[in-house]
C-alpha positions as CSV (number, residue, x, y, z in Angstrom):
1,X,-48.5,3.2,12.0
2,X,-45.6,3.7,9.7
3,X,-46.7,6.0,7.2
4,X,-46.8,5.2,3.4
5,X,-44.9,8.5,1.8
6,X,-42.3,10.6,4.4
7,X,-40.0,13.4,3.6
8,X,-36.0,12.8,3.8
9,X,-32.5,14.4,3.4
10,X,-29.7,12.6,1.8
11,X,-26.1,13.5,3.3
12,X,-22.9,12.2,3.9
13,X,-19.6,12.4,5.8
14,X,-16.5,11.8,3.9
15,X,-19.2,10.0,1.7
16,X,-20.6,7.4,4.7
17,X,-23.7,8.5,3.6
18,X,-27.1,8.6,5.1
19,X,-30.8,8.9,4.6
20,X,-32.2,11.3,7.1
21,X,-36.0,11.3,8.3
22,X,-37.7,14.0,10.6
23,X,-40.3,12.5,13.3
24,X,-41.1,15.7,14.9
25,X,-44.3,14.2,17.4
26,X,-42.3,11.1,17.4
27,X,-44.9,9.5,15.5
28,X,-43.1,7.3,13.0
29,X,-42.4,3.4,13.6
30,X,-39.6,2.7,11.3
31,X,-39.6,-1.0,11.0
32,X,-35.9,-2.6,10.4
33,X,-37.2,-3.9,6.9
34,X,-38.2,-0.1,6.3
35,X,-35.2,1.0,7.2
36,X,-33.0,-1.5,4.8
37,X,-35.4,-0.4,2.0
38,X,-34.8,3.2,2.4
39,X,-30.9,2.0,2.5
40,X,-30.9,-0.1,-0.4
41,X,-28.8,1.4,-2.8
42,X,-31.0,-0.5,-6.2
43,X,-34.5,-0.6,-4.9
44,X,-34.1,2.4,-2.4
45,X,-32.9,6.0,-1.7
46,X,-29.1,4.5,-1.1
47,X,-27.1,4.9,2.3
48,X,-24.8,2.8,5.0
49,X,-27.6,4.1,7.6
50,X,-30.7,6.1,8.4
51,X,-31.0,8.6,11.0
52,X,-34.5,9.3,12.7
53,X,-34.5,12.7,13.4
54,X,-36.4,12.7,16.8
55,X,-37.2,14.8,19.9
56,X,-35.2,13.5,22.7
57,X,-38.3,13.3,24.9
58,X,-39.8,11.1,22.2
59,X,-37.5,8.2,22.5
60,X,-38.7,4.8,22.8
61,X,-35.4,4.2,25.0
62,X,-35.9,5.5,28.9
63,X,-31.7,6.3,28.9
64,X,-32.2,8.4,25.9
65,X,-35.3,10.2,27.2
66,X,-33.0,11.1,30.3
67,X,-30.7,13.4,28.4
68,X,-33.3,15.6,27.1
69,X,-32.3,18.5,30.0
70,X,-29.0,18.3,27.8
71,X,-30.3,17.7,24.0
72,X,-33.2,18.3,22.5
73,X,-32.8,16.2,19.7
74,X,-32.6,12.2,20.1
75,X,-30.1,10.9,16.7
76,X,-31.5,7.6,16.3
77,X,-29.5,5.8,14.2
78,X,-29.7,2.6,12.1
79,X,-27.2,0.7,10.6
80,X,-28.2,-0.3,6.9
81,X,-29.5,-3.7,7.6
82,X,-32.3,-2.4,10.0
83,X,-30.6,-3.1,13.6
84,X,-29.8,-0.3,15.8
85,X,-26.8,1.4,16.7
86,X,-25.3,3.0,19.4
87,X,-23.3,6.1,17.5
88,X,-22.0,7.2,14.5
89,X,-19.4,10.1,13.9
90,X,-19.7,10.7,10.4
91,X,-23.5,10.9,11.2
92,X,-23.4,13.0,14.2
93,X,-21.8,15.8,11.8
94,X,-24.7,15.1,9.2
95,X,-27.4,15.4,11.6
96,X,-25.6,18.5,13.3
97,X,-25.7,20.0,9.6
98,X,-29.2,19.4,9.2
99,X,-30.4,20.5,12.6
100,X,-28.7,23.7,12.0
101,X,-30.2,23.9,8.3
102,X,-34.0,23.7,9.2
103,X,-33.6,25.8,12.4
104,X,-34.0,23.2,14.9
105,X,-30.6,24.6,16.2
106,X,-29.4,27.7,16.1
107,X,-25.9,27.6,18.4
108,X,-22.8,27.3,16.7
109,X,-22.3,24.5,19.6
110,X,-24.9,22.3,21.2
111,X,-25.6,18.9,22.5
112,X,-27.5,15.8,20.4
113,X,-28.2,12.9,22.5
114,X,-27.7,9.2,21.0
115,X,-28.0,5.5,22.6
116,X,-24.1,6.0,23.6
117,X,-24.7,9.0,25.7
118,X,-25.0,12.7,25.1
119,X,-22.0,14.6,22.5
120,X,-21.1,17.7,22.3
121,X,-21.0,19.4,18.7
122,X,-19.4,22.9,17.3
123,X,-19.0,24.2,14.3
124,X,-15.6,24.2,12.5
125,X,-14.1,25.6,9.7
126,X,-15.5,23.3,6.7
127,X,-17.5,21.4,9.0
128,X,-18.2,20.1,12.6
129,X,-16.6,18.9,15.4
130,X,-17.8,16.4,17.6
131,X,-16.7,15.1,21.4
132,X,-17.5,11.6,20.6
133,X,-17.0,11.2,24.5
134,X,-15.3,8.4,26.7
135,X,-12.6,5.8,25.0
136,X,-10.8,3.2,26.2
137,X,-9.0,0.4,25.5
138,X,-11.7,-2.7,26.7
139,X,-8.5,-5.8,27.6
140,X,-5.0,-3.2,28.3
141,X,-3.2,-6.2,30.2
142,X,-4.1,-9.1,27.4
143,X,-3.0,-6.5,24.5
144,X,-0.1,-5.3,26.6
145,X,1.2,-8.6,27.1
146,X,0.3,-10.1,23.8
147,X,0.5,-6.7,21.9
148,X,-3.7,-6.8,21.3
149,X,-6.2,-8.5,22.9
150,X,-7.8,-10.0,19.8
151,X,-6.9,-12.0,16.6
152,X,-8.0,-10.3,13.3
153,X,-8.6,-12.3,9.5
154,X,-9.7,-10.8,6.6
155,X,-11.1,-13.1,3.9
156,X,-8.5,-14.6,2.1
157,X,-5.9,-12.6,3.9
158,X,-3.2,-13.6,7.1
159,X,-4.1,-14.0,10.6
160,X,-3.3,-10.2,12.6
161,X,-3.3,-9.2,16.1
162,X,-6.0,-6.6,17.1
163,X,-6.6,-4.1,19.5
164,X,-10.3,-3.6,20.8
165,X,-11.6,0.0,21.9
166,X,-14.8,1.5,23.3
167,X,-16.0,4.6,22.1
168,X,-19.5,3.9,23.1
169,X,-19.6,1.4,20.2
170,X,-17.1,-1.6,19.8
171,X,-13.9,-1.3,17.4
172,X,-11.6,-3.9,16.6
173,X,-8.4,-2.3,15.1
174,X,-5.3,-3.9,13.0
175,X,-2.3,-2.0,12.0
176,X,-1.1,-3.8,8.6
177,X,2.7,-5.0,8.6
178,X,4.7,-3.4,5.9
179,X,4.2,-6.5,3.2
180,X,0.5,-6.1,2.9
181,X,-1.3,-3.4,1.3
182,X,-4.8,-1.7,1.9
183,X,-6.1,-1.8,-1.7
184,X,-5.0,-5.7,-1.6
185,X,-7.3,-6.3,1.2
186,X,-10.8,-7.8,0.6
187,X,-13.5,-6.7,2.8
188,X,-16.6,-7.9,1.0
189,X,-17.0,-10.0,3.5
190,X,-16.4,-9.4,7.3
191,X,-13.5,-10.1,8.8
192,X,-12.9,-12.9,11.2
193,X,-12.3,-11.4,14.7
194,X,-11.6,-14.2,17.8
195,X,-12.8,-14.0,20.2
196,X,-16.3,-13.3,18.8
197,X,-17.3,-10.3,19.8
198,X,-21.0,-10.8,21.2
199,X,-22.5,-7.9,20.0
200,X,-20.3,-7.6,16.7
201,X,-17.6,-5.2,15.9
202,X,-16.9,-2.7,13.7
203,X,-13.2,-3.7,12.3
204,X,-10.6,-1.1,11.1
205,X,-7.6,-1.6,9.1
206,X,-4.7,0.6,9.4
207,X,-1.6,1.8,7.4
208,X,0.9,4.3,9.4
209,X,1.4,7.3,6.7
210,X,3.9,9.7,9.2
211,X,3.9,10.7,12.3
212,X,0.6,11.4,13.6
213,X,-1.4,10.4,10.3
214,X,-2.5,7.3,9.2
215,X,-4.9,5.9,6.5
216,X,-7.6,3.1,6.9
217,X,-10.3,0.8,5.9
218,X,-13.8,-0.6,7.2
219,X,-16.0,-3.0,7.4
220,X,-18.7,-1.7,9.4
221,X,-21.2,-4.1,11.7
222,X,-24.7,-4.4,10.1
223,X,-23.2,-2.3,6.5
224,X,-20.0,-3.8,5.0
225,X,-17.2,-1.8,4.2
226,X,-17.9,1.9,3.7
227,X,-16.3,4.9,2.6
228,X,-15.7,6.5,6.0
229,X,-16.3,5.5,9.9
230,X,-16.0,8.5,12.0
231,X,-15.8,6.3,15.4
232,X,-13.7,4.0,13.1
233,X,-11.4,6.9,12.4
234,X,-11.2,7.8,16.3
235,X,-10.4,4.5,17.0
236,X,-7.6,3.6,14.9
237,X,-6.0,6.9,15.9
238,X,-6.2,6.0,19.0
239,X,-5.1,2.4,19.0
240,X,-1.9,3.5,17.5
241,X,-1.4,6.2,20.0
242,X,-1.9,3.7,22.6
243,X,0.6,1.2,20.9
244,X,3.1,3.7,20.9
245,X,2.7,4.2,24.3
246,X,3.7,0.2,24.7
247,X,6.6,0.2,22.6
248,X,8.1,3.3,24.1
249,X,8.0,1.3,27.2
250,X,5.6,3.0,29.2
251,X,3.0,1.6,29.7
252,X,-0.3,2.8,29.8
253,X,1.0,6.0,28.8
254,X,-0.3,6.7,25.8
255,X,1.6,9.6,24.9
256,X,2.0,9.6,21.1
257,X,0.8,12.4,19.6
258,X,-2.8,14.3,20.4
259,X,-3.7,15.5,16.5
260,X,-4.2,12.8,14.0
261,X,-4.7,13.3,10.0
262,X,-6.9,10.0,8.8
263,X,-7.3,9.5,5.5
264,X,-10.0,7.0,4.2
265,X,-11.8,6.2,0.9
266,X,-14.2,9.0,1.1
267,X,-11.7,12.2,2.6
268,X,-9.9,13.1,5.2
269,X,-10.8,13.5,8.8
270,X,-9.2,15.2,11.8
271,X,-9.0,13.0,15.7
272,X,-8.0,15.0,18.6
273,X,-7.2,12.7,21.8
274,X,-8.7,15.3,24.3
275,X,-8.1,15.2,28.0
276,X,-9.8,13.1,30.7
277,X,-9.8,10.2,27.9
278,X,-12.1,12.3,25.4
279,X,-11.6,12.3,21.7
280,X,-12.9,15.0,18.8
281,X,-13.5,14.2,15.6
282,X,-13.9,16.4,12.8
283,X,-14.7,16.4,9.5
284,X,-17.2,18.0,6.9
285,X,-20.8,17.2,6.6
286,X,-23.0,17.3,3.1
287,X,-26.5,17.5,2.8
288,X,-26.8,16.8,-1.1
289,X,-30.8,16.7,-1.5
290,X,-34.4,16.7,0.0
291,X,-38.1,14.5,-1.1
292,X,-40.2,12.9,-0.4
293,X,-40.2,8.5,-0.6
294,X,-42.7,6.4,0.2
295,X,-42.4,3.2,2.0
296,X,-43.1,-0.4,0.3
C-alpha cells in the first residue's frame, strides 16, 4: 500500500524540474494519479516528472532488475501525467546529485540504471555528465531523400519537415526556417507530428545560433512544453549534425561538429557526439528543498 505521508526532494535541471521520492525496500506503489498529484504545480508539490528513487533489484520491470551487476540504483521516472518513461537527461543529473548528496554514491563516476538501459554518469565542473547511450536516426533513407522522415505542425503554425531520433526515447526534431521565430511559436498544445508516432514523441524546435550552438523549444510527451529536455537537447544537436552531413553531400556522414552549446528556456547545456554513436550531455543539477507530503 501506498503510503499516506512520504518524504521528497525538489530539484531541477536547467529548471525541468522534478519531485524526487526514496523507496529504499522498494515498498512504495506510486499510482499514476499519485504521481500527477505530486506534479501538479496548484494542488501539488509542482514538477514536469517524479523520479522514484529505487534499488535496482527492486524493480517491478525484469530488464531493469538485470542491470543491477552494473547500478545499484533503478531511476524510475514518471512523466507528469502519471505514465512512465523510458529516460530523462535533465533528470539523470538530478538523481545523480541526489544519490551523491545522501551517500547512496560515493564515486565521482558511476552507473544508474533506467527503463532505456544502463548510463554512465561523472561529475563535472558545475554539474554532471551523462552518457545518455546509443542514438540514431530511426528512417535515414526517407529523411535523406525527403530531407526528414516526418511532417511537423505546431498549433496555429506552418506545416515543417522533421527528423525522428532514438536515444532510448523517441524525438521528433524541426529546424525553424529563417521567417519564423521561437518565442512566436505556440506550444500549449502538442504539435501535430505525421505519421503518428505510436507511442508519442517528444518534439523539439530548433533555431541554428552559430556553428556548433543552437537554441530550442519543447513540448514534451505526457508534460507540455518545459523549460529544458536533456534527451531533447541531445537530439536536436544531433539532428543538425546529421543534416549537415546531407547537405555536405556525404551521406550518412554525420561529420558536423562533436561539441554543441544548446540554449533553452531554463539554461544552457553542453552535447558531446561521442564515438561508436554515443552522446554526453551535461549540464547542472539543483536540489532546492526536502519534506515531507502526503498523498490525497
Amino acid at each position: 500500500m501506498t503510503p499516506t505521508s512520504l518524504p521528497f526532494t525538489k530539484g531541477h535541471g536547467t529548471e525541468n524540474d522534478f519531485v524526487l521520492v526514496p523507496d529504499p525496500d522498494g515498498s512504495l506503489d506510486l499510482a499514476p494519479q499519485h504521481v500527477s498529484a505530486l506534479a501538479d504545480r496548484r494542488a501539488g508539490l509542482g514538477g514536469d516528472g517524479v523520479i522514484r528513487v529505487v534499488p535496482t533489484l527492486h524493480a517491478h520491470e525484469p530488464e531493469v532488475r538485470a542491470q543491477a551487476d552494473e547500478a545499484s540504483w533503478f531511476m524510475d521516472y514518471r512523466n507528469a501525467d502519471g505514465s512512465p518513461a523510458e529516460m530523462c537527461g535533465n533528470g539523470t543529473r538530478v538523481f545523480a546529485e541526489y544519490l551523491r548528496r545522501e551517500g547512496m554514491e560515493t564515486e565521482a563516476e558511476f552507473a544508474i540504471a533506467t527503463r532505456a538501459g544502463t548510463k554512465s554518469v561523472r561529475a563535472v565542473d558545475g554539474g554532471w555528465a551523462v552518457d545518455l547511450g546509443p542514438w540514431r536516426v530511426v528512417d535515414p533513407a526517407t529523411a535523406r531523400a525527403r530531407g526528414g522522415d516526418a511532417l511537423v505542425t505546431p498549433y496555429g503554425g506552418p506545416t515543417l519537415p522533421g527528423l525522428t531520433l532514438d536515444l532510448g526515447n523517441p524525438h521528433t526534431v524541426v529546424v525553424l526556417p529563417p521567417e519564423l521565430d521561437l518565442a512566436d511559436l505556440d506550444l500549449t498544445r502538442a504539435p501535430r507530428v505525421e505519421p503518428e508516432p505510436p507511442h508519442g514523441t517528444n518534439v523539439e524546435l530548433v533555431r541554428a545560433v552559430g556553428p556548433g550552438h543552437i537554441a530550442l523549444r519543447v513540448h514534451e510527451r505526457g508534460v507540455g512544453e518545459t523549460r529544458s529536455c536533456g534527451t531533447g537537447a541531445a537530439a536536436a544537436a544531433l539532428a543538425v549534425r546529421w543534416w549537415e552531413g546531407i547537405v555536405d553531400d556525404v551521406p550518412g556522414d554525420d561529420s558536423g561538429a562533436d561539441r554543441w552549446t544548446v540554449d533553452v528556456p531554463g539554461g544552457r547545456l553542453t552535447v558531446i557526439a561521442l564515438p561508436g554513436d554515443h552522446v554526453e550531455l551535461s549540464g547542472p543539477a539543483v536540489l532546492l528543498a526536502d519534506g515531507t507530503v502526503t498523498l490525497p
